[in-house]
PALONU-566967 format. One line per field, with one value per residue: x, y negated, z of N, C-alpha, C in turn; residue in three letters; residue number from 1. Coordinates in pm, 1 decimal, padded with zeros to 6 digits. Layout:
BEGIN
nx <- X;...
ny <- Y;...
nz <- Z;...
cax <- X;...
cay <- Y;...
caz <- Z;...
cx <- X;...
cy <- Y;...
cz <- Z;...
r <- ALA;...
k <- NUM;...
This chain:
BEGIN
nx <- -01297.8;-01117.0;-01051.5;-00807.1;-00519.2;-00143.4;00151.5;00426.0;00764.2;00889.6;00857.6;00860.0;00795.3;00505.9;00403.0;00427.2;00294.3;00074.2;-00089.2;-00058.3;-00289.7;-00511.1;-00536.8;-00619.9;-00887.8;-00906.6;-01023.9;-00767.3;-00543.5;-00310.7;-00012.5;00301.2;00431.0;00423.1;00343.9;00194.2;00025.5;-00141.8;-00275.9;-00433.9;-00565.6;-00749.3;-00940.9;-01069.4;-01280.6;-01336.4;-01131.5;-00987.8;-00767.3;-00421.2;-00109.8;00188.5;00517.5;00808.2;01082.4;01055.3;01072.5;00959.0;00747.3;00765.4;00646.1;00618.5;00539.4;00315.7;00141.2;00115.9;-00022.4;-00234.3;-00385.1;-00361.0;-00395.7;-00585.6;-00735.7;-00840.4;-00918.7;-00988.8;-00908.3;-00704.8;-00347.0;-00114.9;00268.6;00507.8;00815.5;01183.8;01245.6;01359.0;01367.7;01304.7;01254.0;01167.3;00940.7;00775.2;00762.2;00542.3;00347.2;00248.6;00163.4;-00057.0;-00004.6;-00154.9;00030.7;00319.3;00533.8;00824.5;00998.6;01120.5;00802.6;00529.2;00288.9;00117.9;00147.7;00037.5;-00200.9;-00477.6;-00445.3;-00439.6;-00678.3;-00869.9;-00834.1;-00913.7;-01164.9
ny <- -00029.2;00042.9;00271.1;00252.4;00058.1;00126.8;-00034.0;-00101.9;-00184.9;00037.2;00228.7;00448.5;00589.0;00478.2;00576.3;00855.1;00829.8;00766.7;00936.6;01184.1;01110.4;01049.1;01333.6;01438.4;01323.4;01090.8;00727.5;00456.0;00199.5;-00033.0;-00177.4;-00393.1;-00573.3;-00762.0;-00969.1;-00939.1;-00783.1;-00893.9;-01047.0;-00848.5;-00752.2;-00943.0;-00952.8;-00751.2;-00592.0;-00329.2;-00205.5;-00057.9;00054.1;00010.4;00140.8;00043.9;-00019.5;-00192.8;-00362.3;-00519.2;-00745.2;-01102.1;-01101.0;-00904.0;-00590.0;-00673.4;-00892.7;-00929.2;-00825.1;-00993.1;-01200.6;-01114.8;-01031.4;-01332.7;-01547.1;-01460.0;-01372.0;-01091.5;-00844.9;-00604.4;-00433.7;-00134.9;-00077.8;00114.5;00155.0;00283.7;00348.8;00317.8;00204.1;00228.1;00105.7;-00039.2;-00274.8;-00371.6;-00198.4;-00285.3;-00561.1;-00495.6;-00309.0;-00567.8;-00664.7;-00541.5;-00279.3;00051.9;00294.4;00424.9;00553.5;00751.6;00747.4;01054.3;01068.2;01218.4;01393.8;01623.8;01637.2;01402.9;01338.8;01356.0;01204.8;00996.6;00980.6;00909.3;00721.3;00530.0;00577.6
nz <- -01075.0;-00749.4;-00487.6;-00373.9;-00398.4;-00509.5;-00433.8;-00582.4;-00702.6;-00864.7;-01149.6;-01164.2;-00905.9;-00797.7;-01052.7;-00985.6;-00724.6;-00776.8;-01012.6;-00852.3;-00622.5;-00816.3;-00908.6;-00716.6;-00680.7;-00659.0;-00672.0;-00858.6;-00821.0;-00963.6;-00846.3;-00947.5;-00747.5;-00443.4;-00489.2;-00745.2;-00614.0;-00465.1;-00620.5;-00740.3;-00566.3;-00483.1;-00670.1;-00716.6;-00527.9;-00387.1;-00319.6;-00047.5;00027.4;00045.8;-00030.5;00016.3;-00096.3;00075.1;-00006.7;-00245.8;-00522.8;-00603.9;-00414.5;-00087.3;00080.9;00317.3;00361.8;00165.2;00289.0;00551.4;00424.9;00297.1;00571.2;00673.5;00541.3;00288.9;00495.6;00527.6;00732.8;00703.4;00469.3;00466.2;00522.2;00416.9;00464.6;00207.4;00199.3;00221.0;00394.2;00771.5;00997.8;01338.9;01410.2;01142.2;01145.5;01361.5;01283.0;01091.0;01253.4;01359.6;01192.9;01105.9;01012.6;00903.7;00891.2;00847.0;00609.1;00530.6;00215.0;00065.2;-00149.9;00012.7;-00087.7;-00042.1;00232.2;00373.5;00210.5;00380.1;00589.0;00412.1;00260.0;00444.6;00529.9;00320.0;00216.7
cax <- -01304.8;-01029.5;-01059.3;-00653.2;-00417.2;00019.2;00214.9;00579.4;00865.6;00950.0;00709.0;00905.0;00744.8;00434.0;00314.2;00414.9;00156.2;-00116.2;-00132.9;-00061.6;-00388.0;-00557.7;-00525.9;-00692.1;-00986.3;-00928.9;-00960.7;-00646.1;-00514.3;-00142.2;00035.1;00444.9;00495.3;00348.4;00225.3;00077.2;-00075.2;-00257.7;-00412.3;-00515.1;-00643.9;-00834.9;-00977.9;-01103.2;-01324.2;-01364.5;-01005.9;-01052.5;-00665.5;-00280.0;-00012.5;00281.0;00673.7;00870.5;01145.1;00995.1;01136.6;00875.6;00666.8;00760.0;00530.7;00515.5;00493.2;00170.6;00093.8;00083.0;-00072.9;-00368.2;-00441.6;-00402.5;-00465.6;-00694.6;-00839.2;-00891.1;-00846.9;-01094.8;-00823.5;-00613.3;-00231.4;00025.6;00397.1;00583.1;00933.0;01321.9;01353.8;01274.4;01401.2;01244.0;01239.6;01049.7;00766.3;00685.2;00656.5;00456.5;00248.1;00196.0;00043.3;-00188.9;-00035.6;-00190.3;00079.4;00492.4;00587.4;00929.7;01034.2;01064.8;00611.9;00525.1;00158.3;-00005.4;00153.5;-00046.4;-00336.3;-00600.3;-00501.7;-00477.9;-00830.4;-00982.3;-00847.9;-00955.0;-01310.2
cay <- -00040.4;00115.5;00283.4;00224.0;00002.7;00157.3;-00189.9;-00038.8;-00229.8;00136.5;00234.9;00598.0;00610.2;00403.5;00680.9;00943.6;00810.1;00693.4;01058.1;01250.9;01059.9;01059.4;01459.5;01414.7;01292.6;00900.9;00578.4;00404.7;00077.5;-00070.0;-00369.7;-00403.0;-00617.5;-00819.7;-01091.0;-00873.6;-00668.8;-01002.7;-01099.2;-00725.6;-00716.4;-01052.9;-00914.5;-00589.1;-00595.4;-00218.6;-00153.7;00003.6;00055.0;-00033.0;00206.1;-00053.7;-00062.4;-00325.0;-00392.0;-00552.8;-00864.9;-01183.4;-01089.4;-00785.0;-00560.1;-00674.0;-01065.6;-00954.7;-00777.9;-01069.5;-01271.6;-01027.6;-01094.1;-01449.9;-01626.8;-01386.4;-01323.4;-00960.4;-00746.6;-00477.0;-00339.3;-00038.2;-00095.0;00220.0;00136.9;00409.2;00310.2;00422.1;00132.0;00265.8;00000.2;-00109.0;-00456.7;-00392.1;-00137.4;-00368.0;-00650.3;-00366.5;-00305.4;-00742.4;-00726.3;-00464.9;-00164.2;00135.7;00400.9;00411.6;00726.2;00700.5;00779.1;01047.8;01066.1;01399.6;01408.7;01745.9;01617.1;01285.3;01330.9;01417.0;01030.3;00879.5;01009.9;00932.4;00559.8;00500.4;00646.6
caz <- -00929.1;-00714.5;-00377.3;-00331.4;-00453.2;-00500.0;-00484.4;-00582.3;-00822.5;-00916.8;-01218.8;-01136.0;-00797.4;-00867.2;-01143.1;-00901.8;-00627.2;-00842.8;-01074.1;-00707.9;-00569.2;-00915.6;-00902.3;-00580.4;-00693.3;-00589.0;-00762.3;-00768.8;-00963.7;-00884.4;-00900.5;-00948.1;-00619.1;-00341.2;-00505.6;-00821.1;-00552.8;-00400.8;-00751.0;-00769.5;-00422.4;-00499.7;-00792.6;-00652.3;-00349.4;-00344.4;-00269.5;00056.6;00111.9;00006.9;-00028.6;-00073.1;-00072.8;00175.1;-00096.1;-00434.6;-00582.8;-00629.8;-00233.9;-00032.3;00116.2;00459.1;00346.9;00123.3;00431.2;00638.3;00356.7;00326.0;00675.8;00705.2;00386.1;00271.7;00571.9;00544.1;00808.6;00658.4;00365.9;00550.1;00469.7;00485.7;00379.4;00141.6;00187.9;00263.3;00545.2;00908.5;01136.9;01474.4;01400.8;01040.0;01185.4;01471.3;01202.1;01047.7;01338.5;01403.7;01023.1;01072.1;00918.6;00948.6;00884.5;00754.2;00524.9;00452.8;00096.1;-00079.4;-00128.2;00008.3;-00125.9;00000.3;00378.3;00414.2;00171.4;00439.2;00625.2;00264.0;00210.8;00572.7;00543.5;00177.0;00266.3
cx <- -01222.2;-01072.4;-00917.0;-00603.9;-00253.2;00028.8;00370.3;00618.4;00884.9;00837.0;00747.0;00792.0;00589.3;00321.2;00298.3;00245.2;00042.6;-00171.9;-00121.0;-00226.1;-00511.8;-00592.4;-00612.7;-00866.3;-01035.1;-00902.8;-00844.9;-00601.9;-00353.1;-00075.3;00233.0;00525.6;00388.8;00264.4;00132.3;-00055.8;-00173.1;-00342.1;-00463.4;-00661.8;-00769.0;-00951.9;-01077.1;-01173.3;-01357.2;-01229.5;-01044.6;-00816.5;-00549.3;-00169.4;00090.9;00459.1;00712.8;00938.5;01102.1;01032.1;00955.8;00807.1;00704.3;00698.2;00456.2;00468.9;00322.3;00083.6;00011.8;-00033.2;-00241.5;-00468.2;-00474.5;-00449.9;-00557.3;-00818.9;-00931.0;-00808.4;-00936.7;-01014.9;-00724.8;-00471.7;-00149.9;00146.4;00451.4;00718.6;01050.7;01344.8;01263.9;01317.1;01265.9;01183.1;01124.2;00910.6;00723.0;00644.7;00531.3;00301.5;00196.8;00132.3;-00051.7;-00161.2;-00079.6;-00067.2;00262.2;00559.5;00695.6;00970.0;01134.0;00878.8;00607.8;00340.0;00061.1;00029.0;00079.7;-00162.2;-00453.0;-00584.0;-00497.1;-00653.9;-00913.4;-00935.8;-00886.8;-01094.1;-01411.3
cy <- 00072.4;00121.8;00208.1;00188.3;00053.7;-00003.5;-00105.8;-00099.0;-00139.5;00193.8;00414.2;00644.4;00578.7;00508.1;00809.8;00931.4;00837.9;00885.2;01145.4;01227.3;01050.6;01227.4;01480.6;01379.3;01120.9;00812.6;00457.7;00295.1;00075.3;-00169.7;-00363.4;-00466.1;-00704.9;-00911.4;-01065.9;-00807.8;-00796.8;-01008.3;-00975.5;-00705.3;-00802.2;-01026.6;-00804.9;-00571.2;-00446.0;-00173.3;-00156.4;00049.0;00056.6;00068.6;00105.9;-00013.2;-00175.7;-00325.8;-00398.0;-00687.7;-00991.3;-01198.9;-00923.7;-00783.5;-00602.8;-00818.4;-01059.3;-00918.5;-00850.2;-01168.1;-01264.9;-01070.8;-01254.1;-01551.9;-01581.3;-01333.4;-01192.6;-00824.4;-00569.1;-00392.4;-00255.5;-00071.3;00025.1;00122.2;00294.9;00326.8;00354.3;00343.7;00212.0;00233.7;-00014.6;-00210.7;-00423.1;-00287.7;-00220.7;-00477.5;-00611.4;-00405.5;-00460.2;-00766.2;-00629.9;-00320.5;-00048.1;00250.1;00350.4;00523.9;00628.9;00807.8;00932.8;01125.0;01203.1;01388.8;01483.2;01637.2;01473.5;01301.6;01330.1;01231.4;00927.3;00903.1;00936.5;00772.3;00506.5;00546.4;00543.4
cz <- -00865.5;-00570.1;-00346.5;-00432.9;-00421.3;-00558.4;-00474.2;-00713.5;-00884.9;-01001.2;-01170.5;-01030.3;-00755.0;-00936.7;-01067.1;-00800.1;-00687.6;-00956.3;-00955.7;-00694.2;-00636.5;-00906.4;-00763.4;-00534.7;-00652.4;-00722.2;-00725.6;-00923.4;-00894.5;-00951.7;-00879.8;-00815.1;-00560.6;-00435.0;-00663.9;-00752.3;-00474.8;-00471.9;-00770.3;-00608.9;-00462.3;-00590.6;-00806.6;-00537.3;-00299.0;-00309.4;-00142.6;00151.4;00068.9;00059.8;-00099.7;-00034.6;00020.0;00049.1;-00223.4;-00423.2;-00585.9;-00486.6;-00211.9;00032.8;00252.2;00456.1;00266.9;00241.1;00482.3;00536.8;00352.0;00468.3;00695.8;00637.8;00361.1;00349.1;00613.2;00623.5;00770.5;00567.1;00530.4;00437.4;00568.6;00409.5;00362.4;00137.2;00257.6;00380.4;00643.2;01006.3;01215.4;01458.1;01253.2;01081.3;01283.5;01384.3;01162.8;01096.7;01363.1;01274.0;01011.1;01012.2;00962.1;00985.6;00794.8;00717.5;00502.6;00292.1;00136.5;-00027.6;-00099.5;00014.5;00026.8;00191.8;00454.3;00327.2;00206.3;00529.7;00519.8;00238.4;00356.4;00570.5;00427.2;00155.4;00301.1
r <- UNK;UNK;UNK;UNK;UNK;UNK;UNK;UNK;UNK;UNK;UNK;UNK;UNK;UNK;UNK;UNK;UNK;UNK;UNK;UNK;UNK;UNK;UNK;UNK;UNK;UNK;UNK;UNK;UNK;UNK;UNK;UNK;UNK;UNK;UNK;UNK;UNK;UNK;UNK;UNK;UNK;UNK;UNK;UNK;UNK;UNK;UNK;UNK;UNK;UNK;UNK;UNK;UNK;UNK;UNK;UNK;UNK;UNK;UNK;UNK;UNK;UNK;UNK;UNK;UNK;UNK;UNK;UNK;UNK;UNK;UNK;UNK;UNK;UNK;UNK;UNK;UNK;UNK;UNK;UNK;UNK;UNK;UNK;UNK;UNK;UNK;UNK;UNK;UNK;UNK;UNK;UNK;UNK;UNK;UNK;UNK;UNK;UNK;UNK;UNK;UNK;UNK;UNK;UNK;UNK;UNK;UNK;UNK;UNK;UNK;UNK;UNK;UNK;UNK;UNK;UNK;UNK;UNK;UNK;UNK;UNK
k <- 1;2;3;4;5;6;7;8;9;10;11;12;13;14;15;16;17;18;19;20;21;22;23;24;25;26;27;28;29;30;31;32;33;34;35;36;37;38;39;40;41;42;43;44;45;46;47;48;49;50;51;52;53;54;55;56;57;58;59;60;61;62;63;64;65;66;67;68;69;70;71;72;73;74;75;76;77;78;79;80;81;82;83;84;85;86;87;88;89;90;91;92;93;94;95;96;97;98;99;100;101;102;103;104;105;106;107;108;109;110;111;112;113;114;115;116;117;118;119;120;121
Protein backbone atom coordinates (compact mmCIF):
# COMPACT_ATOMS: atom_id res chain seq x y z
CA UNK A 1 0.00 0.00 0.00
CA UNK A 2 1.41 3.31 -1.30
CA UNK A 3 0.74 6.81 -0.04
CA UNK A 4 2.15 8.19 -3.68
CA UNK A 5 2.40 6.95 -6.89
CA UNK A 6 5.93 8.48 -9.52
CA UNK A 7 4.41 7.80 -13.14
CA UNK A 8 7.80 8.66 -15.20
CA UNK A 9 9.12 6.68 -18.66
CA UNK A 10 12.59 7.59 -17.19
CA UNK A 11 13.58 4.65 -14.68
CA UNK A 12 16.70 7.42 -14.13
CA UNK A 13 14.27 9.92 -12.74
CA UNK A 14 11.60 7.55 -11.44
CA UNK A 15 14.32 5.92 -8.86
CA UNK A 16 15.46 9.37 -8.11
CA UNK A 17 11.84 10.43 -6.79
CA UNK A 18 10.72 7.27 -5.29
CA UNK A 19 14.36 6.70 -3.02
CA UNK A 20 14.23 10.85 -2.44
CA UNK A 21 10.54 10.30 -0.92
CA UNK A 22 11.42 6.80 0.43
CA UNK A 23 14.32 8.62 2.53
CA UNK A 24 11.55 10.72 3.63
CA UNK A 25 9.77 8.37 5.28
CA UNK A 26 6.79 7.87 2.52
CA UNK A 27 5.24 4.97 0.87
CA UNK A 28 5.65 5.16 -2.70
CA UNK A 29 5.00 2.55 -5.70
CA UNK A 30 5.45 3.76 -9.57
CA UNK A 31 4.33 2.94 -12.77
CA UNK A 32 6.41 3.63 -16.28
CA UNK A 33 3.51 5.76 -17.93
CA UNK A 34 -0.05 6.90 -17.91
CA UNK A 35 -1.75 4.02 -18.53
CA UNK A 36 0.61 1.72 -16.07
CA UNK A 37 -0.08 4.41 -13.62
CA UNK A 38 -4.10 3.83 -14.09
CA UNK A 39 -3.80 -0.05 -13.43
CA UNK A 40 -1.61 0.99 -10.41
CA UNK A 41 -3.94 3.64 -9.29
CA UNK A 42 -6.88 1.04 -9.73
CA UNK A 43 -5.16 -1.36 -7.78
CA UNK A 44 -4.22 0.79 -4.84
CA UNK A 45 -6.90 2.72 -3.07
CA UNK A 46 -4.49 4.16 -0.53
CA UNK A 47 -2.60 6.14 -3.04
CA UNK A 48 -3.37 9.46 -1.72
CA UNK A 49 -1.33 11.30 -4.54
CA UNK A 50 0.53 11.20 -8.18
CA UNK A 51 3.74 12.66 -8.94
CA UNK A 52 3.63 12.11 -12.85
CA UNK A 53 5.55 13.25 -16.07
CA UNK A 54 3.46 14.93 -19.19
CA UNK A 55 5.74 13.14 -21.82
CA UNK A 56 5.56 9.11 -21.58
CA UNK A 57 4.83 7.00 -24.57
CA UNK A 58 1.52 4.53 -24.34
CA UNK A 59 -0.87 7.70 -22.07
CA UNK A 60 0.72 10.95 -21.02
CA UNK A 61 0.39 12.45 -17.83
CA UNK A 62 -2.21 14.91 -18.36
CA UNK A 63 -4.50 12.29 -20.49
CA UNK A 64 -4.23 9.84 -17.24
CA UNK A 65 -4.93 12.99 -15.56
CA UNK A 66 -8.07 13.57 -17.18
CA UNK A 67 -8.86 9.85 -17.12
CA UNK A 68 -8.49 9.68 -13.30
CA UNK A 69 -11.09 12.22 -13.08
CA UNK A 70 -13.53 11.15 -15.48
CA UNK A 71 -13.48 7.49 -16.03
CA UNK A 72 -12.38 6.78 -12.78
CA UNK A 73 -14.18 9.20 -11.22
CA UNK A 74 -11.76 10.27 -8.66
CA UNK A 75 -11.37 13.55 -7.75
CA UNK A 76 -9.98 12.59 -4.16
CA UNK A 77 -6.17 11.43 -5.57
CA UNK A 78 -3.92 14.87 -5.48
CA UNK A 79 -1.98 15.09 -8.91
CA UNK A 80 1.45 17.27 -9.13
CA UNK A 81 3.28 17.14 -12.63
CA UNK A 82 7.32 16.74 -12.55
CA UNK A 83 8.16 17.79 -15.96
CA UNK A 84 10.54 20.06 -18.44
CA UNK A 85 7.25 21.42 -20.39
CA UNK A 86 5.96 24.86 -18.94
CA UNK A 87 3.59 26.15 -21.51
CA UNK A 88 0.33 28.15 -20.86
CA UNK A 89 -1.76 26.10 -22.87
CA UNK A 90 -0.45 22.67 -20.98
CA UNK A 91 -0.83 24.11 -17.18
CA UNK A 92 -4.29 25.40 -17.86
CA UNK A 93 -5.06 21.85 -19.31
CA UNK A 94 -3.31 21.06 -16.03
CA UNK A 95 -5.40 23.20 -13.97
CA UNK A 96 -9.05 21.84 -16.12
CA UNK A 97 -7.80 18.16 -14.81
CA UNK A 98 -7.39 18.94 -11.39
CA UNK A 99 -3.73 19.28 -10.87
CA UNK A 100 -2.57 20.29 -7.86
CA UNK A 101 0.98 21.61 -8.48
CA UNK A 102 3.80 21.77 -11.76
CA UNK A 103 7.64 21.34 -10.70
CA UNK A 104 9.55 21.64 -13.62
CA UNK A 105 12.42 19.19 -14.03
CA UNK A 106 15.35 18.85 -12.70
CA UNK A 107 13.43 17.14 -8.94
CA UNK A 108 14.64 19.40 -6.26
CA UNK A 109 13.52 17.18 -3.25
CA UNK A 110 14.42 19.14 0.06
CA UNK A 111 12.42 22.36 -1.96
CA UNK A 112 8.91 20.74 -2.29
CA UNK A 113 8.98 17.95 0.31
CA UNK A 114 6.90 19.82 2.97
CA UNK A 115 3.75 20.17 -0.09
CA UNK A 116 4.63 16.51 -1.20
CA UNK A 117 4.03 15.51 2.42
CA UNK A 118 0.90 17.87 3.21
CA UNK A 119 -0.88 16.52 -0.07
CA UNK A 120 0.00 12.79 0.42
CA UNK A 121 -1.22 13.09 4.16
Amino acid sequence: MAQILVVDDSGTVRDEVCNFLRANGLAVASAMDGKDGLVKLKADSSIKLIISDVNMPNMDGLTMAEKIRTELNNSAVNIIMLTTENSPSMKERGKAAGIKGWIVKPFNGPAVISSIKKLSG
